[in-house]
Biopython code that builds the backbone (N, CA, C, O; Angstrom):
import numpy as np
from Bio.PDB.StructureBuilder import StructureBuilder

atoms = [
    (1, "UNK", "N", (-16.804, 4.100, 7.464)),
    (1, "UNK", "CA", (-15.720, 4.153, 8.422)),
    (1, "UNK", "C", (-14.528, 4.844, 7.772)),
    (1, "UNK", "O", (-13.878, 4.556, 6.767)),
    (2, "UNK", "N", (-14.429, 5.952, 8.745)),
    (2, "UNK", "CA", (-13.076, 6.608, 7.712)),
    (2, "UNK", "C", (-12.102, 6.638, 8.945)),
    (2, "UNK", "O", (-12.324, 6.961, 10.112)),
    (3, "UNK", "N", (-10.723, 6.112, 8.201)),
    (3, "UNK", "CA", (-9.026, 5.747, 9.017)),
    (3, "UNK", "C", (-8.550, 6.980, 9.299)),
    (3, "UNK", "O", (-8.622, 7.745, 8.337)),
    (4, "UNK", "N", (-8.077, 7.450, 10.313)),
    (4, "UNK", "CA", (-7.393, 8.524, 10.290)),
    (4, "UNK", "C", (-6.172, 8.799, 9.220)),
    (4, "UNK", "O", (-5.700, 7.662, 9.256)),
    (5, "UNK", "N", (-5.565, 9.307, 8.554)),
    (5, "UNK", "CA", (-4.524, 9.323, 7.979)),
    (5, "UNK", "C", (-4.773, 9.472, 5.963)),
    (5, "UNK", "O", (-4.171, 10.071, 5.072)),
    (6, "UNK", "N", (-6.366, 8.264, 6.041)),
    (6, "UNK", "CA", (-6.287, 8.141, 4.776)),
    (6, "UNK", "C", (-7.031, 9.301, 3.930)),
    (6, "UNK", "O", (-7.181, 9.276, 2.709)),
    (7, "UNK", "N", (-7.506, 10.409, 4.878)),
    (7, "UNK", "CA", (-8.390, 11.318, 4.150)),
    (7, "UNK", "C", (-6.360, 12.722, 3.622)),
    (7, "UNK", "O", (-6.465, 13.650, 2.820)),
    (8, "UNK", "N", (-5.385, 12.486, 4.122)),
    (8, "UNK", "CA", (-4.395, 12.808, 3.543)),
    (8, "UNK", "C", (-4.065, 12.469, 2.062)),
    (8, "UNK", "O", (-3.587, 13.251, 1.240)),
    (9, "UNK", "N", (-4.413, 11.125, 1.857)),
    (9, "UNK", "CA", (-4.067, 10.843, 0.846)),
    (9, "UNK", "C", (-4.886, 10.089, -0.554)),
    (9, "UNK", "O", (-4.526, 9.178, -1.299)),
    (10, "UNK", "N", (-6.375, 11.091, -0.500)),
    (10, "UNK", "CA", (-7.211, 10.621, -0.926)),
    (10, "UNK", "C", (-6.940, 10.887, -2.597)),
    (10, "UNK", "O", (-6.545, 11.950, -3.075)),
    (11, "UNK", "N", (-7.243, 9.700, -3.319)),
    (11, "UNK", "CA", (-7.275, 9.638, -4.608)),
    (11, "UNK", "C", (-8.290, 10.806, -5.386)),
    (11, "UNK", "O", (-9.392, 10.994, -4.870)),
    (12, "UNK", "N", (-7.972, 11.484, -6.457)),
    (12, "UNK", "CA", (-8.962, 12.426, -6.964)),
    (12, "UNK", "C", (-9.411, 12.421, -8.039)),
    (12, "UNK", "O", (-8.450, 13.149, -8.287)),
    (13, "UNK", "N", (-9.996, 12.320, -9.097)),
    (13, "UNK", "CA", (-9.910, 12.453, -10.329)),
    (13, "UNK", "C", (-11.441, 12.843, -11.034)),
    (13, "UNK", "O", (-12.587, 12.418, -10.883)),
    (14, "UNK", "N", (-10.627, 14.155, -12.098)),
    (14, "UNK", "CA", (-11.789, 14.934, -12.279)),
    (14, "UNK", "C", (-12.098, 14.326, -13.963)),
    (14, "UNK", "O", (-11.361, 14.154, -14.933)),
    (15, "UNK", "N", (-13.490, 14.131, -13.728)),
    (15, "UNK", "CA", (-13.950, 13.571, -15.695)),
    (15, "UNK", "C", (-13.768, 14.879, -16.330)),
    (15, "UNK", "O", (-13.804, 16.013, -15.851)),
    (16, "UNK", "N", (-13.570, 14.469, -17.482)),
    (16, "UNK", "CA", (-13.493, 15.780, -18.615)),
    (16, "UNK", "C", (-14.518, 15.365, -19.393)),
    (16, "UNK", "O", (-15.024, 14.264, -19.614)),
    (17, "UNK", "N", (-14.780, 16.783, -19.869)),
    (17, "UNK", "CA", (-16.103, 16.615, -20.595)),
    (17, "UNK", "C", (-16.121, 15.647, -21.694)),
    (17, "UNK", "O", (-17.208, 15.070, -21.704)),
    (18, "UNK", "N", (-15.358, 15.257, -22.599)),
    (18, "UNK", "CA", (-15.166, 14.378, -23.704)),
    (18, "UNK", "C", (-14.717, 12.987, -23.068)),
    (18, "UNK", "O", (-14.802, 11.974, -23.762)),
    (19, "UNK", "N", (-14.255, 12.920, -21.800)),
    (19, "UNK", "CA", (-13.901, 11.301, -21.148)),
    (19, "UNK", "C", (-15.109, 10.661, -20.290)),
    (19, "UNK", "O", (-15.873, 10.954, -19.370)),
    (20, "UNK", "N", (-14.703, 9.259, -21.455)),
    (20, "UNK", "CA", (-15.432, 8.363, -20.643)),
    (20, "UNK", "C", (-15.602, 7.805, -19.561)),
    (20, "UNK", "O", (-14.492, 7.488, -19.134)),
    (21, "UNK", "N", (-16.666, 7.403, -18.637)),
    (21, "UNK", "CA", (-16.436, 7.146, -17.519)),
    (21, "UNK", "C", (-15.328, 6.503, -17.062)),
    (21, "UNK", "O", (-14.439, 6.970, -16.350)),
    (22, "UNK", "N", (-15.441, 5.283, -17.559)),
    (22, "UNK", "CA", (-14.334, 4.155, -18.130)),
    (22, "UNK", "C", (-12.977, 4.448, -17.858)),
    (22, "UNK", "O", (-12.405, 3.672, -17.092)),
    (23, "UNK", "N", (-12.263, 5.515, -18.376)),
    (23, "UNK", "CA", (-10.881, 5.726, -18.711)),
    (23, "UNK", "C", (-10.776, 6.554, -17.082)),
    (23, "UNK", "O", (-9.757, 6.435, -16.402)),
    (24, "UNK", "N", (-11.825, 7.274, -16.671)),
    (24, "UNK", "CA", (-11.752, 8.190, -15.487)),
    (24, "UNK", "C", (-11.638, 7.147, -14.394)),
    (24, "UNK", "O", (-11.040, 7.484, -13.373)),
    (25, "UNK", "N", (-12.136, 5.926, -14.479)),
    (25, "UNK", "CA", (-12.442, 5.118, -13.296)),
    (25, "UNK", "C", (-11.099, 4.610, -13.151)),
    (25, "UNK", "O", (-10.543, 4.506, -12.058)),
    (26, "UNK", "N", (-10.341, 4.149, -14.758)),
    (26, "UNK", "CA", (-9.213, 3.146, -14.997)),
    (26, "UNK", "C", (-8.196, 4.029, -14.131)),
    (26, "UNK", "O", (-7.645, 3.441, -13.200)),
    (27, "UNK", "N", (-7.842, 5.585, -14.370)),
    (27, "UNK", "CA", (-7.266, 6.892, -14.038)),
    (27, "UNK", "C", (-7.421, 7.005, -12.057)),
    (27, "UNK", "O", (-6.798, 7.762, -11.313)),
    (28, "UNK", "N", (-8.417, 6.009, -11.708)),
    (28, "UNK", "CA", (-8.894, 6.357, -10.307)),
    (28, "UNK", "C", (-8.024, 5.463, -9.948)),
    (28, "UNK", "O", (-7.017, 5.761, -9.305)),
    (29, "UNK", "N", (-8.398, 3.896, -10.435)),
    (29, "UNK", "CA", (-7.805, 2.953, -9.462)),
    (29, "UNK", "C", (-6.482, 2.829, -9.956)),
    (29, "UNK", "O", (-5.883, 1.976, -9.301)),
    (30, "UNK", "N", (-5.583, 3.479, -11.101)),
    (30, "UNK", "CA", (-4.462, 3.922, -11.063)),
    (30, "UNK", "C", (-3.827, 4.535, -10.008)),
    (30, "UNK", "O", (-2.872, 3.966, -9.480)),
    (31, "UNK", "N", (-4.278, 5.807, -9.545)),
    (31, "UNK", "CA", (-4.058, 6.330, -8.489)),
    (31, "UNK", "C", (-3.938, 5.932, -7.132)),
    (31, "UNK", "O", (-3.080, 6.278, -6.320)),
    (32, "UNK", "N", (-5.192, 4.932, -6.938)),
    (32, "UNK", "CA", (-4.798, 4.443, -5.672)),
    (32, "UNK", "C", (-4.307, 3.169, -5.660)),
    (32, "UNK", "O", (-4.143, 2.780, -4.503)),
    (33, "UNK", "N", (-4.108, 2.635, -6.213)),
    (33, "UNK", "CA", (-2.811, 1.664, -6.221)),
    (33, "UNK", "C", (-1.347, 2.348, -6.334)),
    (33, "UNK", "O", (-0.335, 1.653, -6.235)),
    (34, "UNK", "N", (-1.303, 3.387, -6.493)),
    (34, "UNK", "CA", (0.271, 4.234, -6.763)),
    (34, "UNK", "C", (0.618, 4.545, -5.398)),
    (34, "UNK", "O", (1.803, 4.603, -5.071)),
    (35, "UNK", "N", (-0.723, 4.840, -4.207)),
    (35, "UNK", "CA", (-0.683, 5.716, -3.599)),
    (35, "UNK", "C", (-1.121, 4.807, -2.609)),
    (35, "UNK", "O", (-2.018, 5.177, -1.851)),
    (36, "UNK", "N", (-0.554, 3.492, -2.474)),
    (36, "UNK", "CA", (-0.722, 2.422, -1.452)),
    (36, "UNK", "C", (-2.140, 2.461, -0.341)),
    (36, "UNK", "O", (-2.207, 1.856, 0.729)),
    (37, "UNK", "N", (-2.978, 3.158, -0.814)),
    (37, "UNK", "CA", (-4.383, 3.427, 0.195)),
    (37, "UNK", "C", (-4.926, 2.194, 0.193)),
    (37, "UNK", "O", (-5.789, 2.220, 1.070)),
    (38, "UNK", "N", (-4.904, 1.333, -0.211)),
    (38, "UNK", "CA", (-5.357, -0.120, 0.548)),
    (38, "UNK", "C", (-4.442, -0.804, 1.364)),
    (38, "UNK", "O", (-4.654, -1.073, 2.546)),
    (39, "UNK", "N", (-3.559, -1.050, 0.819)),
    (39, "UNK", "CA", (-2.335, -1.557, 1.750)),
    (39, "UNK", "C", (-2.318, -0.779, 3.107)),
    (39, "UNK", "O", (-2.267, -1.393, 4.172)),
    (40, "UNK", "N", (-2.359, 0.500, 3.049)),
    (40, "UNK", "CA", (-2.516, 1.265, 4.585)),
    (40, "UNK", "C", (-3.713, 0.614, 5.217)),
    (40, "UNK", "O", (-3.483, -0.073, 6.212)),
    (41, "UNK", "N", (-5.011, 0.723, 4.782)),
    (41, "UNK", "CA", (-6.317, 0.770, 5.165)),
    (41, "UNK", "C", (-5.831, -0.886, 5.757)),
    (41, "UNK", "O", (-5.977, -1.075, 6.965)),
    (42, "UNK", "N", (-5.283, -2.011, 4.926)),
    (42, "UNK", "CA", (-5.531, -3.194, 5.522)),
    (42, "UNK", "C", (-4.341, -3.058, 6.950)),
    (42, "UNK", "O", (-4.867, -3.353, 8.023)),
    (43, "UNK", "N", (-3.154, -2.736, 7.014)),
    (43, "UNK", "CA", (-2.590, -2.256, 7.854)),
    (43, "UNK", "C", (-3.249, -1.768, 9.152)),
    (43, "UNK", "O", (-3.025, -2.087, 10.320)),
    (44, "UNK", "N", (-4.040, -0.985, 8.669)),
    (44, "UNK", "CA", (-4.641, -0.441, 10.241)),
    (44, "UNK", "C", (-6.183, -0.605, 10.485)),
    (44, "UNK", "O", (-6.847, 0.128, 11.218)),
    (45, "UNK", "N", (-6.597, -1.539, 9.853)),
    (45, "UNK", "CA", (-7.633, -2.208, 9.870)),
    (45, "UNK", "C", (-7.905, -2.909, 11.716)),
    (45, "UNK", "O", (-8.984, -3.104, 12.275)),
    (46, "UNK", "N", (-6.720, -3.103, 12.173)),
    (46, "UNK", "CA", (-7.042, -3.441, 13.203)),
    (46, "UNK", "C", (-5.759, -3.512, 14.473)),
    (46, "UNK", "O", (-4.702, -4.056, 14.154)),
    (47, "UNK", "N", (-5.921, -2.905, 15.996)),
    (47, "UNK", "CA", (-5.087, -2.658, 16.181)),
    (47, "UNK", "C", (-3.893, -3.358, 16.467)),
    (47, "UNK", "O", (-4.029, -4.424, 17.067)),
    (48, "UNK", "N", (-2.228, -2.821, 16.028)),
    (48, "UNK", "CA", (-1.478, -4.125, 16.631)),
    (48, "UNK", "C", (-0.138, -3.406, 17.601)),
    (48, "UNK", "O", (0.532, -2.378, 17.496)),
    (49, "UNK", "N", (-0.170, -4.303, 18.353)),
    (49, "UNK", "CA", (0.402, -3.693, 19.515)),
    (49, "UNK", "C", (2.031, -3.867, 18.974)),
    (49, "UNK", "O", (2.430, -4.456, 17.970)),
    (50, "UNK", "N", (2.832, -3.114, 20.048)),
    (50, "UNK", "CA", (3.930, -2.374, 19.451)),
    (50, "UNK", "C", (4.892, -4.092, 19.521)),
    (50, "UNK", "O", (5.881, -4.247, 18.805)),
    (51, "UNK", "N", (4.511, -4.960, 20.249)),
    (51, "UNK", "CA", (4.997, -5.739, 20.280)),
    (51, "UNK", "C", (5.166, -6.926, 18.839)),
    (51, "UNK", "O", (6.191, -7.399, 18.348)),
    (52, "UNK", "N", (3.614, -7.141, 18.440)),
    (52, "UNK", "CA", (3.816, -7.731, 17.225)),
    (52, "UNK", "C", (4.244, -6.581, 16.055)),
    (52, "UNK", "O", (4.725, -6.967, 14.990)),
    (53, "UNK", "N", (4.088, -5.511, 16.259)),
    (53, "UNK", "CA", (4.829, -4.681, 15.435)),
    (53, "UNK", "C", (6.321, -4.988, 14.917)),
    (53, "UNK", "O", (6.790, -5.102, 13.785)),
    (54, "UNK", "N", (7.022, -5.100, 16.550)),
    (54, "UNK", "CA", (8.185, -5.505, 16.548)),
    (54, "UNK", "C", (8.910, -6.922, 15.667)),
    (54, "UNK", "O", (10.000, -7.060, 15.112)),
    (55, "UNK", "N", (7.657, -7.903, 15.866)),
    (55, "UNK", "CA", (7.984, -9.389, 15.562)),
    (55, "UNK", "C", (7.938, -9.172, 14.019)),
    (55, "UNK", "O", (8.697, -9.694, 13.204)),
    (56, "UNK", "N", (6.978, -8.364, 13.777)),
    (56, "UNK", "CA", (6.346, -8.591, 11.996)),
    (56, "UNK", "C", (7.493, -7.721, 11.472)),
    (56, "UNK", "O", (7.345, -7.530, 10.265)),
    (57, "UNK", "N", (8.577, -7.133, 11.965)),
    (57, "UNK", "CA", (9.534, -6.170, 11.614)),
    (57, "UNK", "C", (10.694, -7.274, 11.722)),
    (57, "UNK", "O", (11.304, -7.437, 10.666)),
    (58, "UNK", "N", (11.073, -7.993, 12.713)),
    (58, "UNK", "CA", (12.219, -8.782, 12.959)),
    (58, "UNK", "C", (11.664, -9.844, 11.448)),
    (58, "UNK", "O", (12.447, -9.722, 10.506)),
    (59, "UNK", "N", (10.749, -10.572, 11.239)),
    (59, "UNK", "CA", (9.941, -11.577, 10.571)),
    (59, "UNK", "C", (10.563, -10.813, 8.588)),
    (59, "UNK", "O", (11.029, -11.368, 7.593)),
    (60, "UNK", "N", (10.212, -9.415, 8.912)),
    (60, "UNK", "CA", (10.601, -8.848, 7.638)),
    (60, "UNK", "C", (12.148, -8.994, 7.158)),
    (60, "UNK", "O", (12.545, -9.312, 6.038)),
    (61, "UNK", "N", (12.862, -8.696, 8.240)),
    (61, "UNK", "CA", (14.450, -8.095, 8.153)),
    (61, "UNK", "C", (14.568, -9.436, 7.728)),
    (61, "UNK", "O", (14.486, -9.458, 6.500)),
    (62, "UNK", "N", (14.796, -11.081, 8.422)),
    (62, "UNK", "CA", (15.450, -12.350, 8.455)),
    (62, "UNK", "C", (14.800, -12.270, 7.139)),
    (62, "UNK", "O", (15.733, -11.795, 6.493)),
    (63, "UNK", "N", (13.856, -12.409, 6.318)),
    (63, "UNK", "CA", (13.220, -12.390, 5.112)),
    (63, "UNK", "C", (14.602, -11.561, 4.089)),
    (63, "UNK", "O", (15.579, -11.930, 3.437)),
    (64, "UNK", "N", (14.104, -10.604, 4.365)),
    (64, "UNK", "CA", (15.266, -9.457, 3.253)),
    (64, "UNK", "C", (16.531, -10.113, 3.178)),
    (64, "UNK", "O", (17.131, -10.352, 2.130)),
    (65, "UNK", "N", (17.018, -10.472, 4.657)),
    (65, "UNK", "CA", (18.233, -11.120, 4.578)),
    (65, "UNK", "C", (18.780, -11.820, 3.848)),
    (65, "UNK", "O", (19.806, -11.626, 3.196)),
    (66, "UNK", "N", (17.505, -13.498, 3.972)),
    (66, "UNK", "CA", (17.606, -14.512, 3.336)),
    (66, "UNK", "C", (17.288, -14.406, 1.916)),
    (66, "UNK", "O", (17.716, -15.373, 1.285)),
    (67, "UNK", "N", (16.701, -13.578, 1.248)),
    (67, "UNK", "CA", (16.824, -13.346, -0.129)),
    (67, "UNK", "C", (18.430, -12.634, -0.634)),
    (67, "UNK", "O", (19.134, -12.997, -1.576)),
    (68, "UNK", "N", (18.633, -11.730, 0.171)),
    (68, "UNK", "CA", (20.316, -11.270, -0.288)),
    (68, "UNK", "C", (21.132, -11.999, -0.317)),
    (68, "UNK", "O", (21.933, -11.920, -1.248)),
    (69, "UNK", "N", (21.290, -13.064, 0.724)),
    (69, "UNK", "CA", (21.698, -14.145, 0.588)),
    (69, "UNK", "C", (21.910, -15.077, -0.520)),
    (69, "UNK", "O", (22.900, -15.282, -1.223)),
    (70, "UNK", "N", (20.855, -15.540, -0.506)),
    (70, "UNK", "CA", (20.985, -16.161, -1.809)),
    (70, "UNK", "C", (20.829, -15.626, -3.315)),
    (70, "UNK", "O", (20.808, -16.393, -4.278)),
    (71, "UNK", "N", (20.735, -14.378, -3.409)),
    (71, "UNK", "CA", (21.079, -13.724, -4.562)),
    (71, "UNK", "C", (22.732, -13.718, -4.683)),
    (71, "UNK", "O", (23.445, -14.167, -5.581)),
    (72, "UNK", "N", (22.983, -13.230, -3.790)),
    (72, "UNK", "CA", (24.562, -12.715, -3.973)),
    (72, "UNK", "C", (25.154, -14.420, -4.060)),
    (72, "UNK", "O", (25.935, -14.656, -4.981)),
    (73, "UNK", "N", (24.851, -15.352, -3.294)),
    (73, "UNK", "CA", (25.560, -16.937, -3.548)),
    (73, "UNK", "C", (25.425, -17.298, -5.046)),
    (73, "UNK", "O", (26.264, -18.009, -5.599)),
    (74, "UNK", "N", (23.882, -16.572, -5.967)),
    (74, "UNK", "CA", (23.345, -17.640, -7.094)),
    (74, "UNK", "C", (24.204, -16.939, -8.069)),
    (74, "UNK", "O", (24.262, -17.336, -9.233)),
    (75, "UNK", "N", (25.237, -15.362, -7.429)),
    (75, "UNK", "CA", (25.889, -14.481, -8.637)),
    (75, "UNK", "C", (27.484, -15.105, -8.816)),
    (75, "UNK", "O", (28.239, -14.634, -9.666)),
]
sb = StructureBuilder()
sb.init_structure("model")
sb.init_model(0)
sb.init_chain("A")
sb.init_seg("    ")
for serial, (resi, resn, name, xyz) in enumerate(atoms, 1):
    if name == "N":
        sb.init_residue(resn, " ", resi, " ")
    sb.init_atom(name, np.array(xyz, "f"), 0.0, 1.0, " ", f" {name:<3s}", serial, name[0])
structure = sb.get_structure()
């Protein structure tokens, strides 16, 4: 199953003749952890309407808030 979007930002990595698989693989999932391709993939894993879009966005902001909050009170 391939996501629309994620063949943009596909991880690449070429072995060199003297590298071990090992370091090429470590070099892979470097990459896609840099390059958030799971986090997308679980994201659109399934569809969500513009509405809980909205909620999981309001749900984020009161979050951000309440941490500034109490950073700036604990300074």
């Amino acid at each position: 199953m391939i996501i629309q979007g994620v063949l943009d930002q596909m991880a690449q990595v070429i072995v060199g003749e003297n590298e071990g698989i090992e370091s090429a693989l470590r070099r892979f999932k470097r990459q896609v952890s840099r390059a958030d391709i799971f986090s997308d993939i679980k994201k659109k894993r399934y569809f969500e309407t513009p509405i809980e879009k909205a909620k999981r966005k309001a749900i984020s902001r009161r979050r951000k808030r309440r941490f500034k909050a109490n950073a700036n009170a604990s300074s």
